[in-house]
C-alpha positions as CSV (number, residue, x, y, z in Angstrom):
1,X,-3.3,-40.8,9.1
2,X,0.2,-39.9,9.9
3,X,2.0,-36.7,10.2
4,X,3.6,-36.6,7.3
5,X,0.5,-37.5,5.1
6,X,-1.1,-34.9,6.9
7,X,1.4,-32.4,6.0
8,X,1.1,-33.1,2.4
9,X,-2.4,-32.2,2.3
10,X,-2.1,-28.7,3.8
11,X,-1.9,-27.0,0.0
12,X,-5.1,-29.5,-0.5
13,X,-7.1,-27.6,2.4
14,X,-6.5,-24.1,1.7
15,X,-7.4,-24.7,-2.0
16,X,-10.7,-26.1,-0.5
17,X,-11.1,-23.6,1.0
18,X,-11.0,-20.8,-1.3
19,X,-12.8,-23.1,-3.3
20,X,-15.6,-22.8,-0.6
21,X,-15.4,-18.6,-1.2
22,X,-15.4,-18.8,-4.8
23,X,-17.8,-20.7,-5.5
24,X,-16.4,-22.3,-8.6
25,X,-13.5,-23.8,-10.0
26,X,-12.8,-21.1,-12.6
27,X,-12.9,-18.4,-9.8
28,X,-11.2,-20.6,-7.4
29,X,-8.5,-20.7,-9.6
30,X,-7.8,-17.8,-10.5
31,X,-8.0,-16.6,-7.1
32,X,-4.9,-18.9,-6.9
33,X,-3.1,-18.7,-10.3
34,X,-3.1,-22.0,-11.0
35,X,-5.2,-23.6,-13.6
36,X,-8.9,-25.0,-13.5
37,X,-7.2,-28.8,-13.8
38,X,-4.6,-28.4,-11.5
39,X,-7.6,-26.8,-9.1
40,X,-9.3,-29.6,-10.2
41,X,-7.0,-32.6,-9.5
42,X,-5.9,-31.3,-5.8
43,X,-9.7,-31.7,-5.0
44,X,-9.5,-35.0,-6.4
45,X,-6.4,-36.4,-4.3
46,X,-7.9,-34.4,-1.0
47,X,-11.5,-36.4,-1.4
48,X,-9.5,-39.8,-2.1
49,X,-7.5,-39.3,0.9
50,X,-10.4,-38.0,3.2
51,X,-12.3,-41.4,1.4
52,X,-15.9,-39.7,1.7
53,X,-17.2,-37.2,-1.2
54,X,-16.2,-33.1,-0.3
55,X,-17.4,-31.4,-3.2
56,X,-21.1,-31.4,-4.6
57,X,-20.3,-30.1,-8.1
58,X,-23.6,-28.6,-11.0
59,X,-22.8,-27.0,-14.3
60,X,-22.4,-23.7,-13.2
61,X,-20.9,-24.1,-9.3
62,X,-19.6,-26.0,-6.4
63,X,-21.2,-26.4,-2.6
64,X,-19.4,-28.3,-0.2
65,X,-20.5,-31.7,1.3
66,X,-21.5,-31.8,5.1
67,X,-17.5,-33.6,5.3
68,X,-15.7,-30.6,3.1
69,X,-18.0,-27.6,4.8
70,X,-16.9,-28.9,8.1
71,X,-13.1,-29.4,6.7
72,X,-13.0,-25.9,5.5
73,X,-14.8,-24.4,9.0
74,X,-12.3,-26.4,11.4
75,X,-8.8,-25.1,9.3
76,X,-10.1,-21.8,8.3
77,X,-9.1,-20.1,11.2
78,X,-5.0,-21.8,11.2
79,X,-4.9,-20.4,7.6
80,X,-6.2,-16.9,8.6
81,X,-3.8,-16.9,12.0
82,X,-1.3,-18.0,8.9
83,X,-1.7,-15.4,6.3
84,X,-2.0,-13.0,9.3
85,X,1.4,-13.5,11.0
86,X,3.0,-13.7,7.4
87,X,1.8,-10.3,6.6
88,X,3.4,-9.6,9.4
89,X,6.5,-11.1,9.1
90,X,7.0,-9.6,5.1
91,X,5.8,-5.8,6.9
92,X,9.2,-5.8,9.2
93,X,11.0,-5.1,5.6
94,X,9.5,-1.7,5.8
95,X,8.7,-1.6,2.0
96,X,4.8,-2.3,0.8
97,X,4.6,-5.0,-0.6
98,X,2.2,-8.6,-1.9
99,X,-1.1,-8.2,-3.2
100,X,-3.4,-5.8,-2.1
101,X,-7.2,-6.5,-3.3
102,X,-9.9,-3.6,-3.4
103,X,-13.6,-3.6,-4.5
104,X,-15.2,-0.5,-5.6
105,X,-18.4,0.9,-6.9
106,X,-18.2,0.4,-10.9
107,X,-19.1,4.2,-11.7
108,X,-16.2,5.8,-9.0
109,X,-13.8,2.7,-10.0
110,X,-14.2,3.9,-13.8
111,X,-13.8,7.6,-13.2
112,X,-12.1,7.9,-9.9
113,X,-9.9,5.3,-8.9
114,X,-8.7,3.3,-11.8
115,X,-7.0,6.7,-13.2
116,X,-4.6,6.6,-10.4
117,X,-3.6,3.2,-9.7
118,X,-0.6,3.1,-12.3
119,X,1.2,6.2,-10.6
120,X,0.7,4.9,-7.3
121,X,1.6,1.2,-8.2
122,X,4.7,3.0,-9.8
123,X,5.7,4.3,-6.5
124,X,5.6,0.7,-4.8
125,X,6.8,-1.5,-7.4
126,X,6.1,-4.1,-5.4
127,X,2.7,-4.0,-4.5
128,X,0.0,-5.3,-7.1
129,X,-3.7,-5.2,-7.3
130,X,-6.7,-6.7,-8.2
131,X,-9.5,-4.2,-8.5
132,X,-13.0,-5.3,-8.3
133,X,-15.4,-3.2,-9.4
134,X,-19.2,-4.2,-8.3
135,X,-21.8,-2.2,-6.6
136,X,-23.1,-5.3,-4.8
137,X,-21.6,-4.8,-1.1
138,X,-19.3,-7.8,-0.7
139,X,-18.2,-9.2,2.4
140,X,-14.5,-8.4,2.9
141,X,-14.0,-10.9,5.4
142,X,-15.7,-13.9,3.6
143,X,-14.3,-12.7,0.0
144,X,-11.2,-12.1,0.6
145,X,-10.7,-7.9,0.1
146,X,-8.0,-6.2,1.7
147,X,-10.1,-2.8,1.5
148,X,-13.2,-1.5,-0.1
149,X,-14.2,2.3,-1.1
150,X,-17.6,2.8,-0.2
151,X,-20.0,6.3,-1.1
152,X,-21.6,5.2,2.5
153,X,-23.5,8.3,4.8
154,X,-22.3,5.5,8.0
155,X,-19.5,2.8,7.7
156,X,-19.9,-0.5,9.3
157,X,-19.2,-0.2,13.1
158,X,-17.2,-3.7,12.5
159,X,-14.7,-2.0,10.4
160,X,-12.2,0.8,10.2
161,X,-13.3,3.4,8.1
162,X,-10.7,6.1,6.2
163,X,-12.6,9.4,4.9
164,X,-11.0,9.7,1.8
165,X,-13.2,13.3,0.2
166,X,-16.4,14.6,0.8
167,X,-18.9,14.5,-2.2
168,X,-22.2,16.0,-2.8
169,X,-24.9,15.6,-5.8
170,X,-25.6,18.3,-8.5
171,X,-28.2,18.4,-11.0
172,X,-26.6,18.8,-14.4
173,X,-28.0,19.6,-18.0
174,X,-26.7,19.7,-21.5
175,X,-27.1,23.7,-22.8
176,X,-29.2,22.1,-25.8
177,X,-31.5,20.3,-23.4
178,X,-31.8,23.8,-22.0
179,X,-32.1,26.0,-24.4
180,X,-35.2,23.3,-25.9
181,X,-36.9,23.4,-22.3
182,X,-35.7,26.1,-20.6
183,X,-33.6,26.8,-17.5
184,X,-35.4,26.0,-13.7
185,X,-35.7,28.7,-12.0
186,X,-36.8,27.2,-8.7
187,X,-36.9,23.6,-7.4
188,X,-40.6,23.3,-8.6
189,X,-39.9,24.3,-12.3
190,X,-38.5,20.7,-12.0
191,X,-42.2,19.1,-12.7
192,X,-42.1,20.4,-16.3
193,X,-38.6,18.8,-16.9
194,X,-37.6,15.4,-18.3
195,X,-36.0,14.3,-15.0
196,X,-33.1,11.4,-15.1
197,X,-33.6,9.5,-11.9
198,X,-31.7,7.4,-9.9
199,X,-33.6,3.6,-9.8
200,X,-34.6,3.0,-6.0
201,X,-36.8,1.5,-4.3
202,X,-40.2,3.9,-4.0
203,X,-43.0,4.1,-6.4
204,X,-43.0,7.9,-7.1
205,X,-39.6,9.6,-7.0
206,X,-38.9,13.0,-5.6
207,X,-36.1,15.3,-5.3
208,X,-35.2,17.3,-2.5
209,X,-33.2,20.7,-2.4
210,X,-32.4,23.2,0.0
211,X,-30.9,27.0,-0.3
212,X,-27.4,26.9,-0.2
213,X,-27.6,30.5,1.9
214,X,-30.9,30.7,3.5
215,X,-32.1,33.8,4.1
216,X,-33.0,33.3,7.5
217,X,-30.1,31.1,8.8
218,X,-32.4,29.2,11.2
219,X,-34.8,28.1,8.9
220,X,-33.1,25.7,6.6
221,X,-36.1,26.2,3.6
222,X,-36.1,22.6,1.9
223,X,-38.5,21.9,-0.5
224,X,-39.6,18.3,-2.0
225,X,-40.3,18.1,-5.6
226,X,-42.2,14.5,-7.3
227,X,-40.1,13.9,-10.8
228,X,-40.7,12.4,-13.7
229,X,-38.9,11.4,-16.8
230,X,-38.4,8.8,-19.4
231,X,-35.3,7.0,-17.8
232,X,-34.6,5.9,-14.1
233,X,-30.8,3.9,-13.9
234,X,-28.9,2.3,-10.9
235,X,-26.0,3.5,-12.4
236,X,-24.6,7.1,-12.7
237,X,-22.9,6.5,-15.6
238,X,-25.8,5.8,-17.4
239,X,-28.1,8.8,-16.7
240,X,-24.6,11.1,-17.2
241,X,-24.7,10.1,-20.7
242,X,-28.3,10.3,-21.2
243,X,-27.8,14.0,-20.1
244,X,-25.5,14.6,-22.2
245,X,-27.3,13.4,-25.5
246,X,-29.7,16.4,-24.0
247,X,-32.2,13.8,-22.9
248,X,-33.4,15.6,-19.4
249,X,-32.0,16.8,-16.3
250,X,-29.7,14.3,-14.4
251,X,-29.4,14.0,-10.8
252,X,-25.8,13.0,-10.2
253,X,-22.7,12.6,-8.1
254,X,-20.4,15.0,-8.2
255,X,-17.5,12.5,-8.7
256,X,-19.4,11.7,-12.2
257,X,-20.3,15.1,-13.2
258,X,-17.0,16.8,-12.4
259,X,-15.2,15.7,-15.9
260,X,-18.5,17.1,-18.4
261,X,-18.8,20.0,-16.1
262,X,-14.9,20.9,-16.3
263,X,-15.4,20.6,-20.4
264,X,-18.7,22.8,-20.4
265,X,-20.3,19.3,-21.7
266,X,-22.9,20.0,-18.8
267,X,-23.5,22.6,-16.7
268,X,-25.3,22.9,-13.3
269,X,-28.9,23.2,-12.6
270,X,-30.4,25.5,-9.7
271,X,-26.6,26.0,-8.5
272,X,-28.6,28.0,-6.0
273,X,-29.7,24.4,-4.3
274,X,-28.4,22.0,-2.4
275,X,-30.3,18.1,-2.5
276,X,-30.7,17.1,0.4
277,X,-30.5,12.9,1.0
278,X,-29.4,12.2,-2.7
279,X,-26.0,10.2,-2.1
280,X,-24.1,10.0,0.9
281,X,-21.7,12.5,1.2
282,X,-18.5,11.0,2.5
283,X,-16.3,8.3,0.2
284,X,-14.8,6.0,2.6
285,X,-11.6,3.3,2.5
286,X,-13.0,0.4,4.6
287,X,-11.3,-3.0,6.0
288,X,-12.6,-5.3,8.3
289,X,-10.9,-4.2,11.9
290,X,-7.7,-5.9,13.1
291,X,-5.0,-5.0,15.6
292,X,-2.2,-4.8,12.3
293,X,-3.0,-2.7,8.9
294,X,-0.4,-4.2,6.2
295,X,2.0,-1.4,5.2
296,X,0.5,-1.6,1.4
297,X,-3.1,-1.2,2.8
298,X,-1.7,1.6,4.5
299,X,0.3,3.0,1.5
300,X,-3.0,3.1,-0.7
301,X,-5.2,4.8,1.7
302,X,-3.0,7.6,2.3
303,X,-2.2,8.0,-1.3
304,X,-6.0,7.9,-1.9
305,X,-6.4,10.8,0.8
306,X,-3.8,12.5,-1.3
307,X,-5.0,12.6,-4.6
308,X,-8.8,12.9,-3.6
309,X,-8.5,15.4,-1.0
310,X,-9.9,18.0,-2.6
311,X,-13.2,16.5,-4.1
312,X,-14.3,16.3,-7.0
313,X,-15.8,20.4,-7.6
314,X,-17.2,20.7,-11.1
């Protein structure tokens, strides 16, 4: 094949691809902007010209052949060196700029983040951004992120990793749910309550809480309570609005409390106690390491640092 064939073809790979990260055609293009024909069509002209099958396509997805995997594995590199020395090139102009893509937790993104993107996208006209929001842990690198927030108690030692705030958990109540039940008095009043846990992995849940001033400052008195109650979520916007219906006591963090407990919609349970190995207590910016940071990676993180320095107190 000649040169200039070849050359034609060079949209053709890179749509392969990100075809081979999405995973679809749908995804694929709108990954690209283009539509799921045109998507459709380049893959066409790339397997006529190659003459051997790239694409094994089912109802719901796309794998690659052994021909396209090893297409996509020997050209993925020239399009990341690519992309890498145009962001480069577009950073000389000083201003942020392109498309910046995050991925966040869904509860933070809600409450957190999304509240803030329009002033900061005001500042840097320029910049735009396409917000993910999945508690999976995707792969930066393989999906395409520019940064990801993570509520992480260690960062990848592959990446960079921004402190953005510190958090901590609270347990939180409805005043109806305690006026019905009473208020705890001590960390073991919990086994009489209708406690909202969150879903992990052990069979019998417990709670642990320290004094936030122990008495004797070497002896850091933690105690470890078994709960029970009649809903367990992976989500901490579900068992915040359970709480607030008055169904129990909620164990949450303090980044989805903070708004009820501002309003008085909640208030705090055994303020007097810390928990001890609830969440992690750091929110993170994280990219996967490289020797340049694009200047609107840059811009977001420290406009993130700005607006979340001071946590999220109730």
């Amino acid at each position: 094949m000649n040169d200039q064939k070849i050359s034609q073809l060079w949209h053709h790979l890179h749509w392969l691809s990100v075809l081979a990260q999405q995973g679809s055609y749908t995804a694929a293009a709108a990954r690209l902007g283009v539509s799921k024909a045109a998507m459709s069509q380049r893959i066409a002209e790339l397997e006529r010209a190659a003459r051997v099958p790239l694409v094994q396509r089912t109802t719901r997805s796309v794998r690659l052949t052994e021909a396209g995997q090893r297409l996509v594995d020997d050209t993925r590199a020239s399009f990341e060196q690519i992309a890498h020395s145009f962001a480069q090139v577009r950073d000389l102009a000083g201003v942020p700029s392109g498309l910046l893509r995050v991925t966040a937790p869904v509860a933070f993104a809600r409450q957190q983040l999304a509240p803030h993107l329009a002033d900061f996208l005001r500042q840097y006209p320029e910049v735009r951004i396409e917000l993910d929001m999945a508690d999976r842990l995707s792969s930066l690198a393989t999906e395409g992120f520019d940064l990801a927030i993570r509520h992480t108690a260690r960062p990848p030692d592959t990446h960079v990793a921004w402190t953005l705030c510190s958090t901590h958990s609270v347990l939180v109540a409805s005043k109806s749910y305690l006026r019905r039940a009473g208020t705890p008095q001590r960390p073991s009043d919990l086994q009489a309550h209708n406690c909202l846990h969150y879903l992990r992995a052990q069979d019998a849940p417990t709670w642990t809480l320290a004094r936030v001033k122990p008495k004797i400052k070497a002896h850091d008195e933690r105690i470890t309570v078994p709960v029970t109650g009649q809903l367990a979520a992976n989500n901490s916007e579900a068992l915040r609005e359970a709480a607030l219906t008055g169904l129990g006591i909620a164990l949450l963090p303090d980044f989805s409390a903070q708004a009820a407990l501002q309003q008085g919609k909640l208030v705090q349970v055994l303020p007097g106690w810390k928990l001890v190995d609830a969440f992690a207590q750091q929110i993170y910016a994280i990219r996967p390491y490289s020797p340049h940071v694009p200047r609107a990676v840059a811009a977001f993180v420290d406009y993130l640092r700005q607006v979340l320095a001071t946590g999220f107190a109730g």
